[in-house]
N, C-alpha and C positions, 0 to 999 in steps of 0.2 A: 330464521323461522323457528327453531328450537325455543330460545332463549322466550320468544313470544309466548308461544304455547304452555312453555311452564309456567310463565308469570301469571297469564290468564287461569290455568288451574290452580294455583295457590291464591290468587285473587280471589276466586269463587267457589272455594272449599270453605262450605257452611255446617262441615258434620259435627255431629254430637261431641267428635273425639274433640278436635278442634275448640268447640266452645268451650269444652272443662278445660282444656291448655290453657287457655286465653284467661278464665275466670282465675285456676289455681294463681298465674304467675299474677296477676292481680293482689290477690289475696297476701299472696309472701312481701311483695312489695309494701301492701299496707304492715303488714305483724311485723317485718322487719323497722317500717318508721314509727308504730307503735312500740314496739322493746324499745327503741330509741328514747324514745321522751319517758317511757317508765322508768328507764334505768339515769338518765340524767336528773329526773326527780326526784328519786332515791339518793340519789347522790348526793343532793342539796339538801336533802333532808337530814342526812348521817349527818355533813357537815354543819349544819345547823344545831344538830343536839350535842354533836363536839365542841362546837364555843360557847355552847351554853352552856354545858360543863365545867368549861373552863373556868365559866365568871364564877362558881359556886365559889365559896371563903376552902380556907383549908377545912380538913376536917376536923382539927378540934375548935372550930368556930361555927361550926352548925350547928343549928337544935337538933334535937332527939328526930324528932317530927321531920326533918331534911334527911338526918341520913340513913333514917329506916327508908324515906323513900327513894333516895339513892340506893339505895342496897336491894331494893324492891326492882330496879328497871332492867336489871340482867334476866332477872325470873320474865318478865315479859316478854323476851328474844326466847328461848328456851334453847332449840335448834335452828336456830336462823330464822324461825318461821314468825317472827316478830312484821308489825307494822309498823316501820321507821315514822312515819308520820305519825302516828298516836304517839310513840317514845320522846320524839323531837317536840311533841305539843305540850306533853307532862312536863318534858325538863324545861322549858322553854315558860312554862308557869310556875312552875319552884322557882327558877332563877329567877324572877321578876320579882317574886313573894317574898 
């Protein structure tokens, strides 16, 4: 008889407290599989502006105009706070060019 009566109150506990529980673990669950896919995008991203790099000539086979702009794409990280996507899209156009 115990075991019923608690199921029935936890079945029918509608309070406010209750609702934000329900929404927050919601919410963590999405931010956690959103960090998910931002950070494996990032990651495909880094590695993509790493093999583009790779394919550049040595450097005394670049023009001027390549390796000011190579020399140019650290300044666009500064403190981390860089857009791997924009980096990977510039080098990813140089190597092509």
């Amino acid at each position: 008889m115990k075991k019923k009566k608690e199921r029935e109150e936890k079945k029918h506990e509608t309070s406010p407290v209750r609702h934000l529980q329900l929404e927050l673990q919601k919410l963590r669950r999405e931010l956690r599989t959103t960090a998910r896919v931002y950070t494996q995008r990032l990651e495909h991203e880094l590695i993509a502006a790493t093999d583009a790099l790779g394919r550049y000539a040595p450097a005394e086979k670049l023009t001027r105009e390549q390796l000011h702009r190579v020399r140019d794409l650290p300044s666009w990280c500064g403190n981390g706070g860089c857009d791997p996507r924009r980096v990977a899209g510039r080098i990813c156009e140089e190597s092509t060019a």
